[in-house]
C-alpha positions in Angstrom: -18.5 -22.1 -7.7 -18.5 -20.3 -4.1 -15.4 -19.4 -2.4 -15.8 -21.5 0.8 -15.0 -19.6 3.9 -13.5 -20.8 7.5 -13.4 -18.3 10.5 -10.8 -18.5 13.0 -12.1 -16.7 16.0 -15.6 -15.8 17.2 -14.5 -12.0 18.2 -16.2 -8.6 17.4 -14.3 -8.6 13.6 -15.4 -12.0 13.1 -18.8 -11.4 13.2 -18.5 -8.3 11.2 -17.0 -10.3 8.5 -19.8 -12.6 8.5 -22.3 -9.8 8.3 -20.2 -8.2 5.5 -20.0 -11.4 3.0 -24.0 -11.8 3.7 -23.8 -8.6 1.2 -22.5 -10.8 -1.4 -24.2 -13.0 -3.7 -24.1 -16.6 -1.9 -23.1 -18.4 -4.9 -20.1 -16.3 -4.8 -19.4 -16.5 -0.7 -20.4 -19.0 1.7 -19.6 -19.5 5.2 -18.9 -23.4 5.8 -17.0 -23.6 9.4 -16.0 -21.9 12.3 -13.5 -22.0 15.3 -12.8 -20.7 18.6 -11.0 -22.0 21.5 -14.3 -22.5 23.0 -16.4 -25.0 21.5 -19.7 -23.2 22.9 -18.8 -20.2 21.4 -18.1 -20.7 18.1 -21.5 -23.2 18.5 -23.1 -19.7 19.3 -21.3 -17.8 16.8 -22.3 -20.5 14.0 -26.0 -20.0 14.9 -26.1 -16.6 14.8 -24.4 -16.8 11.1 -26.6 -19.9 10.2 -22.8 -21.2 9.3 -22.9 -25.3 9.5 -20.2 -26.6 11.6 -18.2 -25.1 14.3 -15.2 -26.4 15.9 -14.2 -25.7 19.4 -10.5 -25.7 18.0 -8.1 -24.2 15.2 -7.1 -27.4 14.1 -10.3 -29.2 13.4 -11.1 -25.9 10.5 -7.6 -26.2 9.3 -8.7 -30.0 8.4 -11.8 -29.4 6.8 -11.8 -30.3 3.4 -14.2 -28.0 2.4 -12.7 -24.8 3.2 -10.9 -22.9 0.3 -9.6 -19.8 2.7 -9.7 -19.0 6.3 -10.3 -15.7 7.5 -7.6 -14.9 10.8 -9.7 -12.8 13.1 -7.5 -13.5 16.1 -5.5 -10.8 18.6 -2.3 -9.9 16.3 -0.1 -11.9 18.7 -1.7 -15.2 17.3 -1.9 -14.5 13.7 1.6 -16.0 13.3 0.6 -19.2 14.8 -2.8 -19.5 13.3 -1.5 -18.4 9.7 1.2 -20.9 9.7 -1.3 -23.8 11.1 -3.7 -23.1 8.4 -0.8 -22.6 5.3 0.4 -26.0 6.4 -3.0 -27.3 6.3 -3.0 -26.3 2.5 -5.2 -23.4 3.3 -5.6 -19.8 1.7 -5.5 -17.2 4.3 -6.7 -13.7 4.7 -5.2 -12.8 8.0 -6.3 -9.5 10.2 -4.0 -6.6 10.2 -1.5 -6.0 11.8 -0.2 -9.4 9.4 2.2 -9.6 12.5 3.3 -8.4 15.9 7.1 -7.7 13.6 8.9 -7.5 10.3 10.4 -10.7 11.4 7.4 -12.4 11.9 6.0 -11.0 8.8 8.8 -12.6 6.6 8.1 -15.8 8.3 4.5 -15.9 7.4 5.3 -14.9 3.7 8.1 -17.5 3.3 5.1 -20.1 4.8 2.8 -19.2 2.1 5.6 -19.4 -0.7 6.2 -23.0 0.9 2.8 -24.2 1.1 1.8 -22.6 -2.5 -0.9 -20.9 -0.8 -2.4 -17.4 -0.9 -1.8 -15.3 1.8 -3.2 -11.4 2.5 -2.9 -8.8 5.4 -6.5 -7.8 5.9 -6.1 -4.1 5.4 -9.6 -3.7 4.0 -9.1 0.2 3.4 -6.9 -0.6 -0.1 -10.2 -2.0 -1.5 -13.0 0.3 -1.0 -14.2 2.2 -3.8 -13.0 5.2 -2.2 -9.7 4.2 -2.3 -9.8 2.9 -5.8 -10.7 6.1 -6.4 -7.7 7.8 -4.5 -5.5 5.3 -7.1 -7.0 6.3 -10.5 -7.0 9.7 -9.8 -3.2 9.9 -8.6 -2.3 7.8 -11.7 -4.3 9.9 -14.0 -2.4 13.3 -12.5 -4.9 14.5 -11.3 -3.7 16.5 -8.0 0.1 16.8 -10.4 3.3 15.8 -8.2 2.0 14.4 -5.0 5.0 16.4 -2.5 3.2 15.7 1.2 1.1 13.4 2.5 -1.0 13.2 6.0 -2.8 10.7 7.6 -4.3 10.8 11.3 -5.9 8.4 13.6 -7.0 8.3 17.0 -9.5 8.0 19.9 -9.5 7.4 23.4 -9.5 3.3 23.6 -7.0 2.6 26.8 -10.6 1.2 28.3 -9.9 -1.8 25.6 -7.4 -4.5 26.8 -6.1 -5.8 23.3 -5.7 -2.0 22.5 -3.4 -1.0 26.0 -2.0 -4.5 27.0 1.5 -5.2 26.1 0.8 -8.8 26.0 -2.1 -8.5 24.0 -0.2 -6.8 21.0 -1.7 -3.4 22.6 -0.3 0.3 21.2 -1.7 3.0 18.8 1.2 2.1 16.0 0.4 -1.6 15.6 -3.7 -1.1 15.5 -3.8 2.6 13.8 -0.9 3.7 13.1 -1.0 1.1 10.6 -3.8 2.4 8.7 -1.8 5.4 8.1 0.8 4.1 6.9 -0.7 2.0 4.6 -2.4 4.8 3.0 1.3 6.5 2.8 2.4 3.3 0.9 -0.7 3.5 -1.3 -0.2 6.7 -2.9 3.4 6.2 -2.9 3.2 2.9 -4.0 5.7 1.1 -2.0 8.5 3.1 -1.8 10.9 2.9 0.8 11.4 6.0 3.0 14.7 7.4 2.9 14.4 8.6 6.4 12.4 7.9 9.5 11.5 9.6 12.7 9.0 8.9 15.2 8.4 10.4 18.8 5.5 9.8 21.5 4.7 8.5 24.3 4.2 5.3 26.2 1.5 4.7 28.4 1.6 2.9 32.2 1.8 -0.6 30.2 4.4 -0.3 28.5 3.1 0.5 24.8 2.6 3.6 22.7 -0.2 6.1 23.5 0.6 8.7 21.0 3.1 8.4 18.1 3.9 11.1 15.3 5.7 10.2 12.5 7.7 11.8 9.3 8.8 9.6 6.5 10.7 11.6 4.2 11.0 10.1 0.5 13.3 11.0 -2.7 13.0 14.0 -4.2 11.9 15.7 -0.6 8.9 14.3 -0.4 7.0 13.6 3.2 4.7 11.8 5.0 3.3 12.9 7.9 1.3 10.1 10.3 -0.2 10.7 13.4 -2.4 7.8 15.8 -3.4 7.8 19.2 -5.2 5.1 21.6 -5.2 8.4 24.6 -6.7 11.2 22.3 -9.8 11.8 19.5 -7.8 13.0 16.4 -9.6 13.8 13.1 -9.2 10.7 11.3 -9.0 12.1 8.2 -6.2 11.8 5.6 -4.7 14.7 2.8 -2.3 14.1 -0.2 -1.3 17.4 -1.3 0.3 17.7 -5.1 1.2 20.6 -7.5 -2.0 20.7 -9.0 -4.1 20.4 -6.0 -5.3 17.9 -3.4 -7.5 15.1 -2.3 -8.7 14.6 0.8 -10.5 12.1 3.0 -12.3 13.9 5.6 -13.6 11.5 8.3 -12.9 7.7 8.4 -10.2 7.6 7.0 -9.4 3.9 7.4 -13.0 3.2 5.9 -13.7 6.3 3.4 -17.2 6.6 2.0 -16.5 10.1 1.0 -13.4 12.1 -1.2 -13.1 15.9 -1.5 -10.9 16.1 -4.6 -10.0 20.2 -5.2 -13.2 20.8 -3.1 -15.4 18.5 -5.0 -17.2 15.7 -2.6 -17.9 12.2 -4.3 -20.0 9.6 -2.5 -19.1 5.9 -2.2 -22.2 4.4 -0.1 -21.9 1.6 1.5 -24.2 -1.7 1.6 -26.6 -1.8 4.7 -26.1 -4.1 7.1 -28.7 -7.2 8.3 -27.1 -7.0 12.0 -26.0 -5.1 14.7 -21.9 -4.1 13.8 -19.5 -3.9 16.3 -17.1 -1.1 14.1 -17.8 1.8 11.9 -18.8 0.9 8.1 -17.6 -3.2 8.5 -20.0 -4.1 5.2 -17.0 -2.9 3.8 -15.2 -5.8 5.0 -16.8 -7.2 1.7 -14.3 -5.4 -0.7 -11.5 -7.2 0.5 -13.4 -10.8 0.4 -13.7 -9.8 -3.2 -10.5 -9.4 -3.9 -9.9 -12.9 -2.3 -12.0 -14.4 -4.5 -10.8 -12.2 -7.4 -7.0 -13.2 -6.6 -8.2 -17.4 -6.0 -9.9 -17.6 -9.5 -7.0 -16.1 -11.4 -4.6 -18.3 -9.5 -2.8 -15.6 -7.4 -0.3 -16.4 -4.6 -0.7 -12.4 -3.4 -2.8 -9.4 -4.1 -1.7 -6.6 -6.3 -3.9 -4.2 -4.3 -1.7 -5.0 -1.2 0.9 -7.1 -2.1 3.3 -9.1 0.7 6.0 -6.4 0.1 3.8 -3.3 1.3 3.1 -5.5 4.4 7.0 -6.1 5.0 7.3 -2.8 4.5 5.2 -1.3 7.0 5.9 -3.8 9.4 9.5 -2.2 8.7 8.8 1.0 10.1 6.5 0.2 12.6 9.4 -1.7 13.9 11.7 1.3 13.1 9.3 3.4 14.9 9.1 1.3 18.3 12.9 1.0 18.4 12.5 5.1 18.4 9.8 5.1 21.0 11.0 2.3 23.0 8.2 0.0 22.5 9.4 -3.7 23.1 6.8 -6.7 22.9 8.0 -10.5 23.9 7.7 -11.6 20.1 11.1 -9.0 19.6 13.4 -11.3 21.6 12.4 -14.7 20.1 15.2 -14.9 16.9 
């Protein structure tokens, strides 16, 4: 039987997500609703995805009956309320990253979905591409030795985009990057918790982060170095060095198609796409829908590919990280 999808949202991701489970068999993924706050859009939205009913509010999806899990592609400072809205609802979710705009927020969505007996993700669709399955078999078969330093970098000039610079809007380089990188830390360390953490940057004219540097330092003198920016083009690439060698992401590093491992390339093509995308390589999106479904069949409250504690985590040191940079957003205050 087909996972049954809802869409919260009629944005730029949510359309990418559509296009992305169109490159799964349809008796394994369907569309069945969408929402937006605007009834005309998500109307609009429904016939471009040939998706049957649309809802011109969140509500109406979280009471369809015939929705197994909704997919949160909201601005982060409304995944808390439209997470909790559909967990109540009895609904799975699978919630854009960042899962929250704060640890504290984070907590309160996983103690929702422990609550409701529901399934709950943060959509960081990097853990599930081949590429980075890759990156985990070959770390837990040796295969670079002892991994001692890890870097990840992110950036590009996006201050033009509202949600990315505006303070209300959940804007900064740590919350929509920055992320990524430190996901990818978390991967190959597997969840560890930093022993130490310092950040510096800079804000820009709004009040969030432009630039932000990063150095976790981990038992045994181990480091991580992350770098994002919304001001500057960085190289996007990610490196885990180890006492046998390294492996390396080269380009796109929050959506690899391609490893260098010791200066060896592998490939990891993706599916083409039967639209227009709004972001770089978003069939990909499709890997993470399949671990949905994956994690839904076998029962699963959380996924082991990125589990509820990696996501407290993170949202952990972003938080850290702000505090350092001075980075405050409304949601802080609210206890």
């Amino acid at each position: 039987m087909a996972t049954r999808w809802g869409i919260c949202s009629a944005g730029k991701i949510s359309h990418d997500f559509s296009v992305a489970l169109r490159t799964l068999a349809s008796e394994d993924h369907q569309i069945v609703a969408v929402a937006a706050r605007d009834l005309q859009h998500a109307e609009e939205f429904a016939r471009k995805h040939s998706i049957p009913r649309a809802y011109g509010s969140y509500d109406e999806l979280a009471k369809d009956p015939d929705v197994d899990v909704v997919y949160v592609g909201t601005i982060h400072p409304h995944h808390l309320s439209a997470g909790k809205l559909f967990m109540k609802s009895r609904k799975n979710v699978l919630i854009e990253k960042p899962l929250a705009m704060n640890s504290r927020e984070v907590q309160e969505l996983i103690t929702a979905a422990q609550k409701d007996n529901v399934f709950l993700m943060e959509a960081i669709w990097t853990r599930f591409f081949p590429a980075s399955l890759e990156v985990r078999r070959l770390l837990s078969g040796g295969e670079v030795g002892d991994v001692r330093l890890v870097r990840a970098d992110l950036g590009a000039p996006l201050t033009h985009i509202a949600r990315l610079a505006e303070r209300k809007m959940g804007g900064g380089a740590l919350l929509d990057l920055g992320i990524y990188c430190l996901q990818f830390v978390f991967m190959v360390f597997n969840g560890e918790r930093p022993e130490s953490i310092q950040a510096t940057g800079h804000c820009i004219d709004t009040g969030v982060d432009g630039t932000a540097v990063l150095v976790l330092k981990f038992s045994g003198n181990r480091l991580a170095i992350c770098t994002c920016s919304i001001t500057v083009m960085l190289t996007n690439d990610a490196v885990i060095t180890g006492t046998k060698g390294n492996i390396k992401v080269p380009n796109h590093m929050w959506c690899p198609t391609v490893l260098e491992v010791n200066g060896k390339e592998m490939q990891f093509p993706l599916p083409e796409a039967d639209m227009t995308l709004n972001f770089t390589n978003s069939t990909g999106l499709r890997y993470e829908a399949e671990e949905v479904r994956r994690c839904l069949q076998k029962g699963l409250k959380e996924s082991p590919g990125m589990p509820w504690a990696h996501s407290s985590l993170i949202a952990e040191v972003i938080d850290e990280a702000r505090r350092q940079l001075g980075v405050t957003y409304d949601q802080d205050s609210i206890q």
